[in-house]
C-alpha positions in Angstrom: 70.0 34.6 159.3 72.7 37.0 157.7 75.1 36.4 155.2 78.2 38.2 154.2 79.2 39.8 150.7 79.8 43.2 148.9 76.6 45.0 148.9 77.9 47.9 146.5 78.6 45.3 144.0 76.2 44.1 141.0 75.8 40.7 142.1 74.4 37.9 140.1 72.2 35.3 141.7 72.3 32.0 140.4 68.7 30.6 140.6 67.8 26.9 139.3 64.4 27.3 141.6 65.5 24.6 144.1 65.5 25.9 148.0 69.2 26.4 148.0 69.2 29.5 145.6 65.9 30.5 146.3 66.8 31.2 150.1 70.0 32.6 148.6 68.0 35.0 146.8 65.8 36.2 149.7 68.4 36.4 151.8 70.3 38.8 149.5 67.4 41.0 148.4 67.0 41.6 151.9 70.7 43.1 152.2 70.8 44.7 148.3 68.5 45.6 145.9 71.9 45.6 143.4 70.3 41.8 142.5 70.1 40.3 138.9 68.5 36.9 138.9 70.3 34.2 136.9 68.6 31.0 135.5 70.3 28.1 132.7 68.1 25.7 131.7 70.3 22.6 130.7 68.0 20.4 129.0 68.6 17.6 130.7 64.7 16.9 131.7 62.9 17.9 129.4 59.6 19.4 130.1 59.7 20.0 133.8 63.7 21.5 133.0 61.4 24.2 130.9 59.2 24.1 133.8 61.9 25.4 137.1 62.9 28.1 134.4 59.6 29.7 134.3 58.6 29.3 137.8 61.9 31.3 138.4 61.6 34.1 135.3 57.7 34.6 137.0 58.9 35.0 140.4 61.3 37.4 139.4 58.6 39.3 137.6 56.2 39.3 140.7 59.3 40.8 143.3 60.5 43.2 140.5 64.1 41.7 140.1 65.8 41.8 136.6 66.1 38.1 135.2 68.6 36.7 132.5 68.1 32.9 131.6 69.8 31.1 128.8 69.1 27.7 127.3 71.7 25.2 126.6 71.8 21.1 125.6 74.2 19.7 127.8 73.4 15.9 126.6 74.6 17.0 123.2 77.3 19.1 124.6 78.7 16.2 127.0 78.5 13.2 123.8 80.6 16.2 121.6 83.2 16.5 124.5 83.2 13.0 126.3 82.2 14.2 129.1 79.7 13.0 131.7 75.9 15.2 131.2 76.8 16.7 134.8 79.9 18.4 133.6 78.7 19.4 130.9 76.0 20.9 132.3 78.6 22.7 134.8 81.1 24.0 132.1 78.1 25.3 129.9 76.6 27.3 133.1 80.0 28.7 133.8 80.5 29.5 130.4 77.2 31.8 130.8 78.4 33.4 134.0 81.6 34.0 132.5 80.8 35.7 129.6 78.2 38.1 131.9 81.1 39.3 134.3 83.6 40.1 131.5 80.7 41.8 129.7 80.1 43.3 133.0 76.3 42.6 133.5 77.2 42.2 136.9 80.4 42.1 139.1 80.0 38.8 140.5 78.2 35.6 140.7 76.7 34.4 144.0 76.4 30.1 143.8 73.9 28.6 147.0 76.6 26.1 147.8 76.0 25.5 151.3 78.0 23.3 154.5 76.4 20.0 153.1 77.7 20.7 149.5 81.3 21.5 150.9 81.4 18.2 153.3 80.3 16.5 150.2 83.2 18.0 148.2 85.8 17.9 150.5 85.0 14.0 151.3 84.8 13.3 147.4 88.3 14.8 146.8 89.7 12.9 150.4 88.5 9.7 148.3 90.1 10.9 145.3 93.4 11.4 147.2 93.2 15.3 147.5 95.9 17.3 149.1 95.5 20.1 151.5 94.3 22.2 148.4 91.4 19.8 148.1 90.8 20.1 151.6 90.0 23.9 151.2 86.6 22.6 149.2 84.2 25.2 148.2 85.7 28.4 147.9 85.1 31.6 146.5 87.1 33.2 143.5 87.6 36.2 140.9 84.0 37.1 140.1 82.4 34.3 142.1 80.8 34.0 145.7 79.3 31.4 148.4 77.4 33.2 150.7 75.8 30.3 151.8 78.7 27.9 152.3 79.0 28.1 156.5 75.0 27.2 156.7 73.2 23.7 156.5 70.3 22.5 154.1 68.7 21.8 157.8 68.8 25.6 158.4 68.3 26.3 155.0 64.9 24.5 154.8 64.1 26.0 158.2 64.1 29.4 156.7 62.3 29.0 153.7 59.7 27.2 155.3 59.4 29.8 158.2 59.4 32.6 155.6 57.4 31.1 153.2 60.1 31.0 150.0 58.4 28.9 147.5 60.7 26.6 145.7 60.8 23.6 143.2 62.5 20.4 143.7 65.2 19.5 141.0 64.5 15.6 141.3 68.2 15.1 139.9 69.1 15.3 144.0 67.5 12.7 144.7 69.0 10.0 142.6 72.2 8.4 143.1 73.5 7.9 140.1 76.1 10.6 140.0 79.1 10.3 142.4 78.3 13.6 144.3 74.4 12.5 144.8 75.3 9.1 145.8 77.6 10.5 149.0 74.7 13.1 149.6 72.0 10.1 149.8 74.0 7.0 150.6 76.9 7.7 152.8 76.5 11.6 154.5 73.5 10.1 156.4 75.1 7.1 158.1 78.2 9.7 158.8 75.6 12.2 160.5 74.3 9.6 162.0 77.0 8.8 164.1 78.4 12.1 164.3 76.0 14.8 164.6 78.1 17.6 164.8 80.3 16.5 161.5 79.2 19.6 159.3 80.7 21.8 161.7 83.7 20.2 161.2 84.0 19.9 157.7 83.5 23.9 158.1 86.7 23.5 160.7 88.8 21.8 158.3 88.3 24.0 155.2 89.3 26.9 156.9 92.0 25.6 158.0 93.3 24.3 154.8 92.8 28.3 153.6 95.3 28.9 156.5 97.8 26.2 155.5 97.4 26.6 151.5 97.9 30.0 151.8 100.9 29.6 154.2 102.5 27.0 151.6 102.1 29.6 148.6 104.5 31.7 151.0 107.1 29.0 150.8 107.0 27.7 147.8 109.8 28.6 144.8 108.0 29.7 141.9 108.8 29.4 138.6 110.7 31.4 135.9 109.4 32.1 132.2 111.3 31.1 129.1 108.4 30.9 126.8 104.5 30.1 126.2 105.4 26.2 125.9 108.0 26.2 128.6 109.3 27.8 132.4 111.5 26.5 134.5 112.4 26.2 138.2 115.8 25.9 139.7 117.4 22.8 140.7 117.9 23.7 144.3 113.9 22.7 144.3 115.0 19.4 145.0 116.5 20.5 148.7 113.2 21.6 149.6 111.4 19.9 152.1 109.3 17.2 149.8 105.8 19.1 150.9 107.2 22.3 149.8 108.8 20.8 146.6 105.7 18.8 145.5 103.5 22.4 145.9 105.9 24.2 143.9 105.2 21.8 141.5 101.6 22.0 141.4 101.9 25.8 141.4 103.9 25.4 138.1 101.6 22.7 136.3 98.9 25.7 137.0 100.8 27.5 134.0 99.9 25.3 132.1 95.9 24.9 133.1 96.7 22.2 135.4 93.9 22.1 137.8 92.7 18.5 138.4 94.6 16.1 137.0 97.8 16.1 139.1 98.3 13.0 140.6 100.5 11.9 144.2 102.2 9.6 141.7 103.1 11.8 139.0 104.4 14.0 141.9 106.6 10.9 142.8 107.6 10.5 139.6 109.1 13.8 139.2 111.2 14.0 142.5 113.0 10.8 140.8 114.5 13.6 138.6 116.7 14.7 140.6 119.1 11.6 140.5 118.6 11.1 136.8 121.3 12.3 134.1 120.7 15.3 132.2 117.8 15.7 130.0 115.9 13.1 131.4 112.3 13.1 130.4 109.2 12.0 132.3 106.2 12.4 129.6 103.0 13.3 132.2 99.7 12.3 131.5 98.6 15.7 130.8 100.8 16.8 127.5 103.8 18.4 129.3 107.3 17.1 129.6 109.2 17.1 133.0 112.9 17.5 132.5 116.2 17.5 134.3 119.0 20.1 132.3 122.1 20.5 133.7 121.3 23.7 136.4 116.8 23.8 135.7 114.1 21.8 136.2 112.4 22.2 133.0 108.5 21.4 132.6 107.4 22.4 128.2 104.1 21.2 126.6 104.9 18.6 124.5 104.7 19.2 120.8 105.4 17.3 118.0 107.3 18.4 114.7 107.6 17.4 111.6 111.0 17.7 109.9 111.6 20.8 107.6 113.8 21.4 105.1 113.8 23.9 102.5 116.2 25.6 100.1 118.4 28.3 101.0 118.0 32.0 99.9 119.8 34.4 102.0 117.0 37.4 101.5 114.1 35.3 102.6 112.9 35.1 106.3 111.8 31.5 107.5 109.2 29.9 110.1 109.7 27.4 112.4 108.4 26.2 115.0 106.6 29.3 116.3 109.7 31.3 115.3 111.4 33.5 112.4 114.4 33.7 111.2 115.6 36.5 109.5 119.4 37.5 107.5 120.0 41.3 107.1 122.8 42.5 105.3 125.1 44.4 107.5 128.9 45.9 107.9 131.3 43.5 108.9 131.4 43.0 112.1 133.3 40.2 114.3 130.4 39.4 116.9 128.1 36.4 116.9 125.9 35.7 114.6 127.5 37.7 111.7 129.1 35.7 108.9 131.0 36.0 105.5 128.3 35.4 102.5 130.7 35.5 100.1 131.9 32.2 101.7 128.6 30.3 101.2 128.5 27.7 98.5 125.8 27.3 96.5 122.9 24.9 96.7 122.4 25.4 100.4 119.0 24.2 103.1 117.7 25.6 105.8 116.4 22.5 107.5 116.2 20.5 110.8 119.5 19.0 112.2 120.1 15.1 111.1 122.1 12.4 113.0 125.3 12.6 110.9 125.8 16.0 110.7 129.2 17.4 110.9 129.8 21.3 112.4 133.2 23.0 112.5 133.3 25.6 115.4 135.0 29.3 114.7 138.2 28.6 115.7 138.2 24.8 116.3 138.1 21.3 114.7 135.0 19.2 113.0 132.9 17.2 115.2 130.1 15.8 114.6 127.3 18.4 115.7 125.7 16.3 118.5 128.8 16.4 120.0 129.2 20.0 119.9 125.6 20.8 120.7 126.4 18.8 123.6 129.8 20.2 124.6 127.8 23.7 124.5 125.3 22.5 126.8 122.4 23.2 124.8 119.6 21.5 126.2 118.0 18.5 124.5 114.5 20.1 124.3 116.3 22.9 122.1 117.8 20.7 119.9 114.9 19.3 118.1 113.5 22.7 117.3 116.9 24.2 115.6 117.5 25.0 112.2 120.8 24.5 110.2 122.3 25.6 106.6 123.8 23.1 105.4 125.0 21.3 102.3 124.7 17.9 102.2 126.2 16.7 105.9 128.0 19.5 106.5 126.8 22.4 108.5 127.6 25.6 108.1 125.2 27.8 110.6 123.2 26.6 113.3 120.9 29.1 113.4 120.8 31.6 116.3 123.5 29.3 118.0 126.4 29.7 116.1 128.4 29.6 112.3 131.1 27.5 111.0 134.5 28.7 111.2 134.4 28.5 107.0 132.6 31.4 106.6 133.5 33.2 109.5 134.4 37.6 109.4 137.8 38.6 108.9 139.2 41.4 107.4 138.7 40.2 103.5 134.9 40.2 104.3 133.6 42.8 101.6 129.5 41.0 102.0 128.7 40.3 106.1 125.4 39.4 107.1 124.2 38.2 110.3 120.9 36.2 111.7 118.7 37.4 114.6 119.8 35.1 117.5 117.4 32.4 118.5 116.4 33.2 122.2 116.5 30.4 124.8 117.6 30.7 128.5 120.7 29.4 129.9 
């Protein structure tokens, strides 16, 4: 039995002591001597938990490898997140293994998944209502690699007992309690039962699922940044073929972290965008915002703001929102953004916009500012973080969009300053 990886790399073994890794292990010392043996001791059983981690720091010892363990509580760790103990045991691991490749102990991590663990995972996630990403499984990614994942626990067991590996059984697999253990024990058998050859097509399907993932990523329109809360795609998304759309979708949720909670309906949910009216909102379940406006198809994680308000000195820089705002004193010039302070009354705000405020435009009439923000096309999801200087109702700078037309530069301008425009994308 051969398996394949890079043999001029420092590779990591993950070792709990079961037969899985422990095959993994012979089977790469026997291609590399570049090995570090990797152990995490979770907790979650006590004394014989203790236990597997010794039997595999000891065998380490006795074939000369180099061993790192660590020791975590994942039964604390999973009350503290609300989290089941098995993912928390997971996310503490990978937290280990993490921190050891961007230390650069070793170049990559080798996991003993094998065939049975990816039919398990890709028939979990068919249950779950995958898509063809889900059908890819088990696969390997920056820093981490599955030798084992084309061979079977049948010719896994095979080899360890005809080479003798020694191993300890993790009596966690053989309960049913957790979701993945309860299709290994339960339903896999009566499936092999009746179709003996079915791990060879799980292995089938998974590779193709590569093919066709990687084929879609090819298709796909990807997104554009505006900022680290928002991107955008364009609205011709919506032309796309729905399979195309919907992945171009998913790709863009991945900004954002996205991985697993993407749903068919929320998918659903956001093609009904396209015959909504501007700045229509769909509030997913994962803390962004999906919105139409006018020409984009916006997606921003939601935030909420409080109102601000402060009073107005013209030689001070204020913070909102993630952003600053700055005056400087300049010569007059007639460009945006530049403004006559001599024509500022006194007892100004800087504050957030209000329902009934009133803007007069350079060169045009009052309206009430809505309207205008509107008539300017500036997108709803803008509007809430903008800043005006105002005195009582009436606006006289929206800042970084535009000033009033009452203190506007002309050639009686003796005191110009101007505001450093507030970037968004049109």
């Amino acid at each position: 039995m051969k398996i394949k990886f890079d043999t001029n790399k420092k590779i990591g073994v993950a070792v709990s002591g079961g037969v899985d890794s422990m095959v993994l292990l012979d089977l790469m010392l026997k291609q590399s001597k570049n090995i570090i043996v990797l152990n995490v001791e979770h907790g979650i059983r006590g004394i014989d938990s203790q236990k597997d981690t010794n039997f595999v720091k000891q065998y380490a010892k006795d074939i000369g490898v180099d061993f790192i363990s660590k020791s975590v509580d994942a039964i604390s760790y999973s009350k503290e997140k609300n989290i089941s103990v098995e993912l928390a045991a997971r996310e503490l691991r990978y937290q280990f293994f993490d921190l050891l490749i961007e230390e650069k102990i070793v170049d990559e991590i080798a996991l003993a998944h094998h065939l049975d663990d990816q039919a398990e995972t890709i028939l979990m996630r068919i249950f779950r209502g995958t898509g063809v990403r889900g059908l890819r499984g088990i696969i390997d990614r920056e820093g981490y690699i599955h030798p084992l994942i084309s061979i079977s626990k049948v010719d896994i067991l095979e080899y360890a007992k005809k080479n003798k590996i020694p191993f300890v059984n993790d009596h966690t697999n053989l309960e049913s309690d957790y979701t993945r253990n309860y299709i290994r024990n339960e339903i896999m058998p009566l499936i092999k039962e009746k179709y003996s050859d079915v791990l060879s097509s799980f292995d089938i399907l998974s590779k193709n699922a590569i093919e066709v993932e990687d084929y879609l990523l090819t298709k796909i329109i990807k997104y554009e940044y505006i900022d680290q809360n928002t991107i955008y795609l364009p609205f011709s998304i919506f032309n796309l073929h729905p399979l195309i759309f919907k992945k171009s979708i998913v790709e863009a949720l991945r900004y954002f972290g996205i991985e697993k909670d993407i749903e068919f309906a929320n998918l659903e949910e956001i093609q009904k965008l396209c015959k909504a009216e501007n700045n229509s909102v769909i509030h997913l379940p994962f803390g962004v915002d999906a919105i139409k406006e006018y020409e984009k198809f916006v997606f921003c994680k939601r935030q909420q703001l409080s109102p601000y308000s402060k009073k107005f000195d013209i030689n001070k820089t204020y913070e909102y929102a993630g952003r600053e705002y700055v005056f400087k004193n300049s010569m007059p010039k007639k460009e945006k953004g530049f403004f006559d302070a001599n024509k500022l009354p006194n007892d100004l705000v800087i504050r957030t916009r209000k329902d009934k405020d009133m803007f007069t435009p350079c060169n045009g009439k009052q309206k009430l500012l809505s309207d205008y923000l509107t008539d300017k096309k500036i997108p709803k999801r803008i509007r809430d973080f903008l800043l005006v200087v105002a005195k009582d109702s009436e606006v006289f700078m929206i800042v970084g969009i535009e000033i009033s037309d009452k203190i506007k530069i002309t050639s009686d301008t003796k005191k110009a300053y101007y505001f450093n425009e507030l970037k968004y994308n049109k």
